[in-house]
Every structure is written in structure tokens, then in C-alpha cells.
Biopython code that builds the backbone (N, CA, C, O; Angstrom):
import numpy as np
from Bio.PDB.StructureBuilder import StructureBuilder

atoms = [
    (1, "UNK", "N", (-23.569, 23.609, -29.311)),
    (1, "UNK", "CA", (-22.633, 23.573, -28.216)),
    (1, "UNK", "C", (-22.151, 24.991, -27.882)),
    (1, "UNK", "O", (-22.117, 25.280, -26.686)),
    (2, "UNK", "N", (-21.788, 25.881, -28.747)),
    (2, "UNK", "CA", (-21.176, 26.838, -28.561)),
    (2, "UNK", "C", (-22.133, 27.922, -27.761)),
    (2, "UNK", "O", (-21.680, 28.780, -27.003)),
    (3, "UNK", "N", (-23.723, 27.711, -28.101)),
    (3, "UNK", "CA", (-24.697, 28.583, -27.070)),
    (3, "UNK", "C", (-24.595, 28.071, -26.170)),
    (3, "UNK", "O", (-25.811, 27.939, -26.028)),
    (4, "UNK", "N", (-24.142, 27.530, -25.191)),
    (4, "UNK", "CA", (-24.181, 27.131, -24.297)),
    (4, "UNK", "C", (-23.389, 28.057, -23.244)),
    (4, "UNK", "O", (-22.211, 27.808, -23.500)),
    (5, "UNK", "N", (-23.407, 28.727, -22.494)),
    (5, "UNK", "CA", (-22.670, 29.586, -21.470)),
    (5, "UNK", "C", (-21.233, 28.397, -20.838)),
    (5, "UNK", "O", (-20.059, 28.418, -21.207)),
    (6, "UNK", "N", (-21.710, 27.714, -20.087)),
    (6, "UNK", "CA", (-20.897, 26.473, -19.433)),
    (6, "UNK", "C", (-19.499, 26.282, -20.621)),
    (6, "UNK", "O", (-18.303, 26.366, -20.340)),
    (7, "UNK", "N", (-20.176, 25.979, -22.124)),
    (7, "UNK", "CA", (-18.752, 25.963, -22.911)),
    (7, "UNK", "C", (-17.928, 26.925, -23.337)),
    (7, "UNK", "O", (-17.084, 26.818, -24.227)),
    (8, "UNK", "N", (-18.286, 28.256, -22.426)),
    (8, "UNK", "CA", (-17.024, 29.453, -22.930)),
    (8, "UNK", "C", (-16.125, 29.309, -21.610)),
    (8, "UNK", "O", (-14.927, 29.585, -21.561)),
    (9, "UNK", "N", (-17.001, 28.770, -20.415)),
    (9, "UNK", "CA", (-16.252, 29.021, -19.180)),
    (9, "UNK", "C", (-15.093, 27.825, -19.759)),
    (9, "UNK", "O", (-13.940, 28.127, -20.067)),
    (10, "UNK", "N", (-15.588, 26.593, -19.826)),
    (10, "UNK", "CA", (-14.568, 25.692, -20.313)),
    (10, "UNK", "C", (-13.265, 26.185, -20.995)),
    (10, "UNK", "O", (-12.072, 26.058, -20.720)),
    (11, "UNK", "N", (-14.168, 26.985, -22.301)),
    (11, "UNK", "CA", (-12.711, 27.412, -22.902)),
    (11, "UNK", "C", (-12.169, 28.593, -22.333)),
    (11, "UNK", "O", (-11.002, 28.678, -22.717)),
    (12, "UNK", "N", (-12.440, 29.444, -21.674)),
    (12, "UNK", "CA", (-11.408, 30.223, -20.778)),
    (12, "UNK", "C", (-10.328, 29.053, -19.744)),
    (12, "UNK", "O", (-9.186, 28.700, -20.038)),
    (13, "UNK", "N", (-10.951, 28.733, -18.780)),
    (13, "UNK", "CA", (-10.354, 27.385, -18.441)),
    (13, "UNK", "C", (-9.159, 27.022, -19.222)),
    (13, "UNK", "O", (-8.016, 27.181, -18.793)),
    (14, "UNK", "N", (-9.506, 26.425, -20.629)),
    (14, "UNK", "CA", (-8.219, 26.048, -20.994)),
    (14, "UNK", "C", (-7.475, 26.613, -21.889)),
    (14, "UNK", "O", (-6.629, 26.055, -22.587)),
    (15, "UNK", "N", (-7.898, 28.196, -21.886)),
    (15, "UNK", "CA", (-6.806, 29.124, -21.923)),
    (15, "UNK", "C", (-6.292, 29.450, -20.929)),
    (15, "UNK", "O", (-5.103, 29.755, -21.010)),
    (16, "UNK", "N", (-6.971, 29.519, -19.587)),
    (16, "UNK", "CA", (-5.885, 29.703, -18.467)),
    (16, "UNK", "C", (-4.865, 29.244, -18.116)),
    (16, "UNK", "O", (-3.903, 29.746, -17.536)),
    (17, "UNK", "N", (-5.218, 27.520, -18.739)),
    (17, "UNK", "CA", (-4.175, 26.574, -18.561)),
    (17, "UNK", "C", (-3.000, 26.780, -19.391)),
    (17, "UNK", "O", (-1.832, 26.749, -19.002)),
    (18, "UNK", "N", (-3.448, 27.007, -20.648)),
    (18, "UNK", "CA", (-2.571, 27.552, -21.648)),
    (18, "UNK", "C", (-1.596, 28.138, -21.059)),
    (18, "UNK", "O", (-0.442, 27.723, -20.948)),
    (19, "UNK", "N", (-2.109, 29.252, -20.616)),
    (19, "UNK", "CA", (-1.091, 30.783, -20.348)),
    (19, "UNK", "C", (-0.191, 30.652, -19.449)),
    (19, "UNK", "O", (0.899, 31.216, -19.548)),
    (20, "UNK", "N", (-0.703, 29.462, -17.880)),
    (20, "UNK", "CA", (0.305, 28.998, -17.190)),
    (20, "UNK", "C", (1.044, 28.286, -17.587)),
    (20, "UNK", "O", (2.140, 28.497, -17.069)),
    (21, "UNK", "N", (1.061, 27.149, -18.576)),
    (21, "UNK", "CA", (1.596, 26.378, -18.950)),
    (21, "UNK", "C", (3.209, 27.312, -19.938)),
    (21, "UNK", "O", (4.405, 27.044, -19.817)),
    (22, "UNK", "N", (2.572, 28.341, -20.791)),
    (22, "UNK", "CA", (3.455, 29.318, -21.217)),
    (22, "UNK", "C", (4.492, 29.784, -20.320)),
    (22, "UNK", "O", (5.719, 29.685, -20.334)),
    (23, "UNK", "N", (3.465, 30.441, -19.357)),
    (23, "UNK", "CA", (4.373, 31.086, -18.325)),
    (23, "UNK", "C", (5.372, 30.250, -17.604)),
    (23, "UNK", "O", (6.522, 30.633, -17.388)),
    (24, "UNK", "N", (4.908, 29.127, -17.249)),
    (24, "UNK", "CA", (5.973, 28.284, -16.548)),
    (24, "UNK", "C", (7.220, 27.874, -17.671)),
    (24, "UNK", "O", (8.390, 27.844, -17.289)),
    (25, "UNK", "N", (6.906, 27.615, -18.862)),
    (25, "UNK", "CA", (7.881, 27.349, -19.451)),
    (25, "UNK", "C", (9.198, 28.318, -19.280)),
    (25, "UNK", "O", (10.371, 28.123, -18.961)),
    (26, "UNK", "N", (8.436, 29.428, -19.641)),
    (26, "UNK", "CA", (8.923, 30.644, -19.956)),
    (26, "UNK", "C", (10.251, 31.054, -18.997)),
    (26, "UNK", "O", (11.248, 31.680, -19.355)),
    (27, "UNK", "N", (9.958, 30.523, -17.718)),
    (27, "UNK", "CA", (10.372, 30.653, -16.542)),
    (27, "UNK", "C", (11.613, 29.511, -16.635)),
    (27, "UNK", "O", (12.789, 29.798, -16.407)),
    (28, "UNK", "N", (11.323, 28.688, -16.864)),
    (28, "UNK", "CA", (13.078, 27.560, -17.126)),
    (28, "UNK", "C", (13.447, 28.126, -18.091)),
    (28, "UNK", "O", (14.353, 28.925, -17.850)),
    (29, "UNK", "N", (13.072, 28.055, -19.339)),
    (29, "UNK", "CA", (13.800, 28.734, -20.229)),
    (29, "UNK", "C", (14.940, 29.726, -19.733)),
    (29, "UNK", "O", (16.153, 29.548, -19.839)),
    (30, "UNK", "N", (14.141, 31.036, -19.050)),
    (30, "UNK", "CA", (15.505, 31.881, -18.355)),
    (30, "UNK", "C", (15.946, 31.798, -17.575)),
    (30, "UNK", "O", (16.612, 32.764, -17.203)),
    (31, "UNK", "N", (15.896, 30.446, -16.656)),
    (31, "UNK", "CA", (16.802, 29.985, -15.574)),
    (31, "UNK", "C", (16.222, 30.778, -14.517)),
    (31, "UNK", "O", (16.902, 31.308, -13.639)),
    (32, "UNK", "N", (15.397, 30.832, -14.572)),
    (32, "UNK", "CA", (14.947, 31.691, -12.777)),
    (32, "UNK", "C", (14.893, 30.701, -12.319)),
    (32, "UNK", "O", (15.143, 29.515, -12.534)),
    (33, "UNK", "N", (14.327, 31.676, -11.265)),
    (33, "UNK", "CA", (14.294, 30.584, -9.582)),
    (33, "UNK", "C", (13.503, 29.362, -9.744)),
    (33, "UNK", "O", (12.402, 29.461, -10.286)),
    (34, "UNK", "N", (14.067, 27.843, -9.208)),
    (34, "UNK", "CA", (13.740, 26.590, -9.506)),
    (34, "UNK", "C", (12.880, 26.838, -8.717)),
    (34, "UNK", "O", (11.807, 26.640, -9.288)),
    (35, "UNK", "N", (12.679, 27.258, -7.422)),
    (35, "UNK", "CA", (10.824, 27.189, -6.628)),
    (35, "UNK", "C", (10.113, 27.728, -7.537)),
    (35, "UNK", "O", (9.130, 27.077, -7.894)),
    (36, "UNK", "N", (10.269, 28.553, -7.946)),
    (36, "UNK", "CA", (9.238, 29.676, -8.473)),
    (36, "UNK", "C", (8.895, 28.753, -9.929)),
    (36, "UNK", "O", (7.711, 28.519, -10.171)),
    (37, "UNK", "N", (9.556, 28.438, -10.516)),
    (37, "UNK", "CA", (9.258, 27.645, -11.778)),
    (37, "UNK", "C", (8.182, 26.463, -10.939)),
    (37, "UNK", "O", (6.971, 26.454, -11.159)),
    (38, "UNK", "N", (8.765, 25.629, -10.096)),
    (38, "UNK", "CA", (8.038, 24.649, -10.092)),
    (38, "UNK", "C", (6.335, 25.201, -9.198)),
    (38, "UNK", "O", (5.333, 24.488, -9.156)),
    (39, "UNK", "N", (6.427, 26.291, -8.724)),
    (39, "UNK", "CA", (4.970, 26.490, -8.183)),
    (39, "UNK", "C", (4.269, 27.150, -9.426)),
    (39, "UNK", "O", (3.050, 27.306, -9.351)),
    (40, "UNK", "N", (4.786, 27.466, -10.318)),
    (40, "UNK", "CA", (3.939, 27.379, -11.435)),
    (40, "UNK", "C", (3.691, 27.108, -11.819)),
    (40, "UNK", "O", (2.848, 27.685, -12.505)),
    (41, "UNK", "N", (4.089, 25.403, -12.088)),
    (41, "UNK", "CA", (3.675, 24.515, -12.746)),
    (41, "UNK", "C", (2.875, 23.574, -11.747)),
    (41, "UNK", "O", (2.224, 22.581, -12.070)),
    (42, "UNK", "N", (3.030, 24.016, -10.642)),
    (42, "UNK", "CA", (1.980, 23.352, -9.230)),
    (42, "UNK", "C", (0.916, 23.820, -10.110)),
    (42, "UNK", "O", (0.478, 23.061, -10.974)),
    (43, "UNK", "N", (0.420, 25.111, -9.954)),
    (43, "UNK", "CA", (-0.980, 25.862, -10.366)),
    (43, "UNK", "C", (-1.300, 25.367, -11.629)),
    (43, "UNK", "O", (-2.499, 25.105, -11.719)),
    (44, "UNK", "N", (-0.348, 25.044, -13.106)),
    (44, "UNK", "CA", (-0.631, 24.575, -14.074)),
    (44, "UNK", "C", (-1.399, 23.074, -13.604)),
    (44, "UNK", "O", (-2.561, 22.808, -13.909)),
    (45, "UNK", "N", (-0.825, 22.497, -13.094)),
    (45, "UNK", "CA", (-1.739, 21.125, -12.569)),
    (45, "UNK", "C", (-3.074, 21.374, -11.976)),
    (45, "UNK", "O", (-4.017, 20.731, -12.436)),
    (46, "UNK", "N", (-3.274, 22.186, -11.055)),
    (46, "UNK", "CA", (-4.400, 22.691, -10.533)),
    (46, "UNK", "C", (-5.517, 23.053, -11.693)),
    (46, "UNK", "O", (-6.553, 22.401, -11.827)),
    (47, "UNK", "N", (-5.149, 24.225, -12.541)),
    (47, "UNK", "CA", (-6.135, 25.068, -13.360)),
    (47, "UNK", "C", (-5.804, 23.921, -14.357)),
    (47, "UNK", "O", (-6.111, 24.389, -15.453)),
    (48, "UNK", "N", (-5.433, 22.922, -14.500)),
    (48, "UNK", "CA", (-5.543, 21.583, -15.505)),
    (48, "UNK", "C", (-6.573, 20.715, -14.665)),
    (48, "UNK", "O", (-7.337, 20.101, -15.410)),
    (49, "UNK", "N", (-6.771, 20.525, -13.476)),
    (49, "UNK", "CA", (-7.585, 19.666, -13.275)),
    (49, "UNK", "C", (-8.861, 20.227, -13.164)),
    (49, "UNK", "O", (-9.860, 19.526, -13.321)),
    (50, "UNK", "N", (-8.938, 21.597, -12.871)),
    (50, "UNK", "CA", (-9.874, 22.204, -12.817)),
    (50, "UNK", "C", (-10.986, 22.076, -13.876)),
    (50, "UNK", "O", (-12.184, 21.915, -13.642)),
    (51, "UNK", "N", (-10.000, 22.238, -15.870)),
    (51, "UNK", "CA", (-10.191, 22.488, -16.449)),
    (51, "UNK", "C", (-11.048, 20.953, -16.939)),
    (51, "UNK", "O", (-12.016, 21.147, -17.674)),
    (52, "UNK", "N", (-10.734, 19.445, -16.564)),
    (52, "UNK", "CA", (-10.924, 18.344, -16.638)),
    (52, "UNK", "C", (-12.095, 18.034, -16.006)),
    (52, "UNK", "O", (-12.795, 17.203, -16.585)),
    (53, "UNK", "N", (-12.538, 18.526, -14.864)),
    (53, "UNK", "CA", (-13.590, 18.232, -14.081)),
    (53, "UNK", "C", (-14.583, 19.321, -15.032)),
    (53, "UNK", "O", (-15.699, 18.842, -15.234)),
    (54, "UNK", "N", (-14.420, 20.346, -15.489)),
    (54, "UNK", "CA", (-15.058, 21.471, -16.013)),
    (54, "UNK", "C", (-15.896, 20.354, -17.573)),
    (54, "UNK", "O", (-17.087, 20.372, -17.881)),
    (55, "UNK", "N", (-14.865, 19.586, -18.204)),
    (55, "UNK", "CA", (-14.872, 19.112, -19.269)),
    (55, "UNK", "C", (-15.957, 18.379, -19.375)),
    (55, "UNK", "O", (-16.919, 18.423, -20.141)),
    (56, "UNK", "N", (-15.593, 17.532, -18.279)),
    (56, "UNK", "CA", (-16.245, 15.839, -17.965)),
    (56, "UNK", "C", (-17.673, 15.956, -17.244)),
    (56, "UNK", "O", (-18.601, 15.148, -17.280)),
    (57, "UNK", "N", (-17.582, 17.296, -16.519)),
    (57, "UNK", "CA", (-18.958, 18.163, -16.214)),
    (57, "UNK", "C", (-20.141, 17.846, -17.278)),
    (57, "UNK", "O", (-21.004, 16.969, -17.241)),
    (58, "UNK", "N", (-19.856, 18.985, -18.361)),
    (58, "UNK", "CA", (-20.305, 19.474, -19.496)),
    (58, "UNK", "C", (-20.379, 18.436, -20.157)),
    (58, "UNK", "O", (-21.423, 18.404, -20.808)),
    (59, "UNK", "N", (-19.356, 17.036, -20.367)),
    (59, "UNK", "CA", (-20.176, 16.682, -21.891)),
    (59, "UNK", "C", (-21.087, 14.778, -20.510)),
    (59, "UNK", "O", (-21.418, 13.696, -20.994)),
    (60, "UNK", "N", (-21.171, 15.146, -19.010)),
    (60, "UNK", "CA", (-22.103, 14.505, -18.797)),
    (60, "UNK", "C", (-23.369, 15.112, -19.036)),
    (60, "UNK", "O", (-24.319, 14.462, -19.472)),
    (61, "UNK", "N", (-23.457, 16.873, -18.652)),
    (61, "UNK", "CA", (-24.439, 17.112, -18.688)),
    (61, "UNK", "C", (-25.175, 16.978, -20.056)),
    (61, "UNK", "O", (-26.345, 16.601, -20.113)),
    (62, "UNK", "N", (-24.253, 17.384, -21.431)),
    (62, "UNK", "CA", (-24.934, 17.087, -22.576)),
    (62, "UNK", "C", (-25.298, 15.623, -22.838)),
    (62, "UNK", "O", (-26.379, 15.307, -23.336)),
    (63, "UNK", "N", (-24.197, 14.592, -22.423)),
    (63, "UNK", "CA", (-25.613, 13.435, -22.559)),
    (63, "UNK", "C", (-26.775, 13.113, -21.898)),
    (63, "UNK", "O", (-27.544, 12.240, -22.301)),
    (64, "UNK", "N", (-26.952, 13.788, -20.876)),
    (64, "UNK", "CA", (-28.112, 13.340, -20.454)),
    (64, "UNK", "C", (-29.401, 14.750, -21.041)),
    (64, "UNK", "O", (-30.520, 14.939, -20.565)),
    (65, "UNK", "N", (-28.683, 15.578, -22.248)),
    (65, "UNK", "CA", (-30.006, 16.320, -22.420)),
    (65, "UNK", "C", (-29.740, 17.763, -22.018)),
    (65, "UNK", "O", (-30.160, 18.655, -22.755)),
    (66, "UNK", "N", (-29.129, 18.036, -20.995)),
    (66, "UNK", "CA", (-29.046, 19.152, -20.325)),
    (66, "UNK", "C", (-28.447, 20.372, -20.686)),
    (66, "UNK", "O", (-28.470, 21.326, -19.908)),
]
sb = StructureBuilder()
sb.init_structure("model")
sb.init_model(0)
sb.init_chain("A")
sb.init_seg("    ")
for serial, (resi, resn, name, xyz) in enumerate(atoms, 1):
    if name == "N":
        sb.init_residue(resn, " ", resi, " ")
    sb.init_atom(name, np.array(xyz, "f"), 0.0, 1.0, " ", f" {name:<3s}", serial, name[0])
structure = sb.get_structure()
């Protein structure tokens, strides 16, 4: 699995998600701006679904062989 090119993009992916997910926290935590918190956690949903379709990609393509 791990030679596979397709499964590093994955796991960047869901370190990206990671890092937004950080960052948005990070952002209530110090009481900033309630837009600004919540469009970061817009994009956390985004680079999360991204990261899901990326997933469900990859382990169709490995069952069928690919």
C-alpha cells in the first residue's frame, strides 16, 4: 500500500484536514472573530470531504486490482 503514489496524496489530505481542523480550533479557543472561525471550519468540511472521496477512491481502486 504504501508504494503506491495515490496513498501519500491521501495522507497529505488528511493532514491538511488535520491542520485546519487545529487551526479552527485554535481560533475559538482565542475568541476571534465568529465568521472567521466558522469559515474555517467551512474549509475543514471541504478538505474533509475531499479527503473521503480521496479514501473511497483508493481502496475501490485496490479492490478491483488497480
Amino acid at each position: 500500500m504504501a508504494d503506491d503514489p495515490f496513498f501519500y496524496v491521501i495522507l497529505v489530505s488528511c493532514l491538511v484536514v488535520a491542520g485546519v481542523l487545529v487551526w479552527g480550533v485554535s481560533q475559538f479557543s482565542r475568541g476571534g472573530d465568529a465568521k472567521k472561525s466558522n469559515k474555517i471550519m467551512q474549509l475543514r468540511i471541504l478538505a474533509q470531504f475531499v479527503a473521503v472521496v480521496l479514501i473511497v477512491g483508493f481502496a475501490i481502486l485496490r479492490s478491483r486490482g488497480g
